[in-house]
N, C-alpha and C positions, 0 to 999 in steps of 0.2 A: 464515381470511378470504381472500378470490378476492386477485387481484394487483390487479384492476382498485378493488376496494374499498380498497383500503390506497392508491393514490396517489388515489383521490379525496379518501381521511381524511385527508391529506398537504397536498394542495394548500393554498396560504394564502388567508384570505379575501379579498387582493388582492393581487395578482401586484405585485413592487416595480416598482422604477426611476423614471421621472420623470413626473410627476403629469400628466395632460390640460393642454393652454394653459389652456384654458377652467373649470379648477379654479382656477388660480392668480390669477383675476382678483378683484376685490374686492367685497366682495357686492352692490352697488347696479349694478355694470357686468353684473356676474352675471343679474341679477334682468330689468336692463334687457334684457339678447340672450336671455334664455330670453323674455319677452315678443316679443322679436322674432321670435326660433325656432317660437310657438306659432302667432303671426298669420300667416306665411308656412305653417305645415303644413296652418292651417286655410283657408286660399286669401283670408283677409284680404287680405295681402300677396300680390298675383300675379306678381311678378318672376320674372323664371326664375332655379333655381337659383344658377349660377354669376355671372349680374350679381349677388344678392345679395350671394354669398361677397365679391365683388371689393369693392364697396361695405362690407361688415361691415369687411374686411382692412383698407382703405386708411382707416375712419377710426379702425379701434384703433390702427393705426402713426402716423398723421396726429397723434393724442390722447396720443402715447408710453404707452397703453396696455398693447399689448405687440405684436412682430413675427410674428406668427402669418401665414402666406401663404393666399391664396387654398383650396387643397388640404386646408389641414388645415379651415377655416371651413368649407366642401362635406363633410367628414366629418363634423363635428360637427351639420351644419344634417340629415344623414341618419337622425342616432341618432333614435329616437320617444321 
């Protein structure tokens, strides 16, 4: 078997350590921001980018929600 074949066989189906912010939310918050995430990708929502993040950010923190910064909310709003 190649080398390259054995660490693909290897690999785990999910790389550990600490789960996404936006796994650990609970599913109606979940369900809510992935609605959010779909209307802003489909130009629903026209806000640019980063006002949204800032907006998303400040009312999960606002909501004790969870502390998630601007930065990580712009990463998540980029995944399709």
């Amino acid at each position: 078997m190649k080398l390259s074949d054995k660490i693909r066989k290897a690999l785990p189906a999910r790389a550990g350590g600490v789960r996404p912010w936006h796994e650990t939310l609970p599913a109606e918050t979940r369900k809510e921001l992935e609605e959010i995430k779909r209307d802003w990708h489909s130009g629903k929502l026209t806000s640019p980018k980063w006002t949204l993040a800032r907006t998303i950010s400040a009312t999960l923190k606002q909501d004790e929600i969870t502390t998630i910064g601007t930065w990580g909310v712009v990463r998540w709003l980029e995944q399709v």
